[in-house]
Legacy VTK file of the C-alpha trace (Angstrom):
# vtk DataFile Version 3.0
C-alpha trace
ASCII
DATASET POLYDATA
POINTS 198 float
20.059 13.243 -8.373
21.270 12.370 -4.737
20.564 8.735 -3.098
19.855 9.505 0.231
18.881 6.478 1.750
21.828 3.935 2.180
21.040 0.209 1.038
21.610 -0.518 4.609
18.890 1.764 5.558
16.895 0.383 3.061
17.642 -3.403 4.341
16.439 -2.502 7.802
13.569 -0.528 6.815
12.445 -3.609 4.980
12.795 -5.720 8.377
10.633 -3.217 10.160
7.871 -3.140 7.811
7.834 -6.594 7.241
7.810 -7.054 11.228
4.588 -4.899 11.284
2.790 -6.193 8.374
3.039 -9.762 10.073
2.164 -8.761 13.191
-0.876 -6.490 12.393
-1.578 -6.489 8.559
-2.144 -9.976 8.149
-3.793 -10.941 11.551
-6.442 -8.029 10.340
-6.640 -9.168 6.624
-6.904 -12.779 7.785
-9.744 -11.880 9.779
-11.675 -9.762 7.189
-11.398 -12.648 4.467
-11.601 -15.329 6.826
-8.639 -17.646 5.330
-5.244 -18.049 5.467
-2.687 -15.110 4.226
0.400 -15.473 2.614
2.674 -12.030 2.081
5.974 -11.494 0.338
7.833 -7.548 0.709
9.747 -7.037 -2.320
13.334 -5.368 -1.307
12.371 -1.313 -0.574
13.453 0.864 -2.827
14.770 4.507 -3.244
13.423 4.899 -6.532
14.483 8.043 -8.641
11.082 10.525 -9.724
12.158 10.287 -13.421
11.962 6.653 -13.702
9.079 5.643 -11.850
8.991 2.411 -14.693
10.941 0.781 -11.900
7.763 0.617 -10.008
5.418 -0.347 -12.857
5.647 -4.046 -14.543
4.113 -4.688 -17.603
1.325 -6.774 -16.531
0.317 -3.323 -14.681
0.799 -1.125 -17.345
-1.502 -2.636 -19.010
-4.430 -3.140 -16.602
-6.846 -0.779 -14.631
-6.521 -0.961 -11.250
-8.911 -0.519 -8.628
-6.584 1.513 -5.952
-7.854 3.481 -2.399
-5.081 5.991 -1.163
-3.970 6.372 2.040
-2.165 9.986 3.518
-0.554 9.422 6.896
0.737 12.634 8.465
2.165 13.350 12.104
5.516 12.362 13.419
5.758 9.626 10.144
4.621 11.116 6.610
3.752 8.014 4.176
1.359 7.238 1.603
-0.455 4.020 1.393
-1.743 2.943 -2.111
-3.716 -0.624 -1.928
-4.684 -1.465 -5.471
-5.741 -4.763 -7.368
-6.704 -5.201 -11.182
-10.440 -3.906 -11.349
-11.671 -7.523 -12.520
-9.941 -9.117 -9.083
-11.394 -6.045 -6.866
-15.047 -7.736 -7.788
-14.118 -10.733 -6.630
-12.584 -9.281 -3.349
-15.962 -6.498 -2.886
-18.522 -9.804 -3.400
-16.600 -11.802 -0.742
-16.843 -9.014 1.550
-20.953 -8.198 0.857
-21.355 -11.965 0.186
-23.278 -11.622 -2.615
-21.854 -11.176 -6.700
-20.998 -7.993 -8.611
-22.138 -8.267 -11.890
-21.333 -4.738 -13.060
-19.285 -1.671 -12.268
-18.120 -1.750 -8.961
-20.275 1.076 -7.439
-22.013 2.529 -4.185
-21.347 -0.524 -1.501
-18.753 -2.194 -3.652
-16.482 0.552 -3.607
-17.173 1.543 0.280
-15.807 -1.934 1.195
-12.397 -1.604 -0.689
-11.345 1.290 0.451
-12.720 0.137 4.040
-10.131 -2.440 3.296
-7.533 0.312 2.541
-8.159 1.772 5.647
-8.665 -1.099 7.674
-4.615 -2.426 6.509
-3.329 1.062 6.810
-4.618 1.324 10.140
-2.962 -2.440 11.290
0.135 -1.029 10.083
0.308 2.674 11.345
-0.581 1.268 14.605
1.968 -0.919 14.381
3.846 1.714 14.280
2.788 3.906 17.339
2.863 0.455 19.673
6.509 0.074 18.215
8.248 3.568 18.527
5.720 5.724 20.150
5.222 8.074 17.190
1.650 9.950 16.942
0.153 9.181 13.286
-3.076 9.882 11.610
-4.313 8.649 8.593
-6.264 10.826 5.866
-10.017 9.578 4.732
-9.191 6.989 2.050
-9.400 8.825 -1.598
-10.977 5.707 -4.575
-10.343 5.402 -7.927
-10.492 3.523 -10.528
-7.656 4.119 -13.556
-4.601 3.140 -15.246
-1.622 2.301 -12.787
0.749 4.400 -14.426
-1.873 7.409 -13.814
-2.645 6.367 -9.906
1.009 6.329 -9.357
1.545 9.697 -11.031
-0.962 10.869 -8.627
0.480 9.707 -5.700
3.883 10.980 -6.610
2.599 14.326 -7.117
1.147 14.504 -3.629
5.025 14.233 -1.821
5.780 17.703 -3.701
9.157 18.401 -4.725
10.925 17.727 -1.031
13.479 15.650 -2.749
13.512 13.956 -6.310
13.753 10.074 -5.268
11.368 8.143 -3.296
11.448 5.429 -1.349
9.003 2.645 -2.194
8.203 -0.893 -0.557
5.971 -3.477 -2.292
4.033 -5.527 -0.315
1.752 -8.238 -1.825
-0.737 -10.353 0.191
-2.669 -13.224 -1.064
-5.529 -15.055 -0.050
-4.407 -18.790 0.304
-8.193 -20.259 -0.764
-9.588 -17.475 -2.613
-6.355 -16.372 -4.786
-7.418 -13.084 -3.932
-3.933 -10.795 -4.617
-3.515 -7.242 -2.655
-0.819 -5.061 -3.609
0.427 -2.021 -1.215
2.915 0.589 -1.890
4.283 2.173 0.803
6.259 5.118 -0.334
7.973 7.858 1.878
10.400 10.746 1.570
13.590 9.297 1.823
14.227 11.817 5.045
11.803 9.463 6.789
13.655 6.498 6.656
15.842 7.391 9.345
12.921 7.348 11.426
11.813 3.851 11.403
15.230 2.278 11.368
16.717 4.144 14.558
LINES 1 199
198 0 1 2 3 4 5 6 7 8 9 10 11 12 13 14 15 16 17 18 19 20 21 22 23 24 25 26 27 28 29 30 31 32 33 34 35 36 37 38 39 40 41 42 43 44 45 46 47 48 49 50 51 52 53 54 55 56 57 58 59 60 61 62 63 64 65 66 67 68 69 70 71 72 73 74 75 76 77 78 79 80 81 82 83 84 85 86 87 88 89 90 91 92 93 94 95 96 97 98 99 100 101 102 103 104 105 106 107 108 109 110 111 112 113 114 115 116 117 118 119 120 121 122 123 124 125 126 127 128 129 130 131 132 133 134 135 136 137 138 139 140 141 142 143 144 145 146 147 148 149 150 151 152 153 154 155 156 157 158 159 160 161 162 163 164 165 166 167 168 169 170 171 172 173 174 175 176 177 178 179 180 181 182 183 184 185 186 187 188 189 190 191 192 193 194 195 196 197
């Protein structure tokens, strides 16, 4: 297995996303939920395919998730995957329809998560283009509703076999009145790290 991504890539790459996520991601989330936002980027990562358990905790091993993901091809290829534990994803859908949801998220409930998906991928590849001029599109956000371990899998298995590490960032944003918690992964072949920390 070859590390291609040097930890002072991967410092800097952590600087630029977090740069973008507080100028776009949060202004848009804050917005949507109308309350305050607090964020926190984990340290990004150039995690090894075989041992994707450095990605998964315990806590979500354990749960299902409620996840929308993300493709964004053009001159940047990344995957987005917003996810929350199902139970938590009701809370977020009803303050979005302002009204409960009693039962399995469906129809409505599901349109306005992965609207969410989009709506934060879209802050941050834009971000992006404003920043360092590079063309990006984003794919039609795919739902689901599964283990993490099995949404991660997934997600993994749409990069191919380019290289056989990753390179992950873990964003969570919270909702400062609600408690409402958002986790992103933004993962990327480690060739594309070179072309956000130029």
């Amino acid at each position: 297995m070859e590390i291609l991504s040097t930890s002072n890539d991967l410092q800097k790459l952590n600087s630029v996303l977090d740069s973008f996520i507080v100028q776009k991601t949060i202004p848009s989330l804050r917005s949507i939920l109308e309350e305050p936002i607090t964020h926190h980027l984990r340290n990004t990562q150039e995690i090894p395919l075989i041992n994707l358990d450095l990605i998964i905790s315990n806590l979500e091993e354990m749960n299902i998730m409620s996840a929308v993901y993300i493709k964004c091809i053009g001159d940047i290829h990344m995957g987005v995957l917003l996810y929350l534990p199902e139970e938590e994803s009701k809370t977020l859908a009803a303050k979005l329809l302002g009204k409960p949801i009693s039962s399995e998220l469906a129809g409505i409930a599901t349109s306005s998560i992965s609207e969410i998906g989009n709506i934060l991928t879209a802050s941050l590849i834009n971000a992006i283009s404003i920043d360092m001029g590079y063309k990006i599109c984003s794919s039609v956000p795919g739902y689901a509703v599964e283990f993490f371990r099995t949404l991660l899998e997934a997600v993994v298995s749409d990069f191919g076999n380019e290289s056989d590490t990753l390179v992950v960032s873990n964003v969570e944003l919270h909702g400062v009145n609600s408690g409402i918690g958002i986790h992103i992964l933004l993962i990327q072949d480690p060739s594309e790290v070179k072309k956000l920390v130029i």
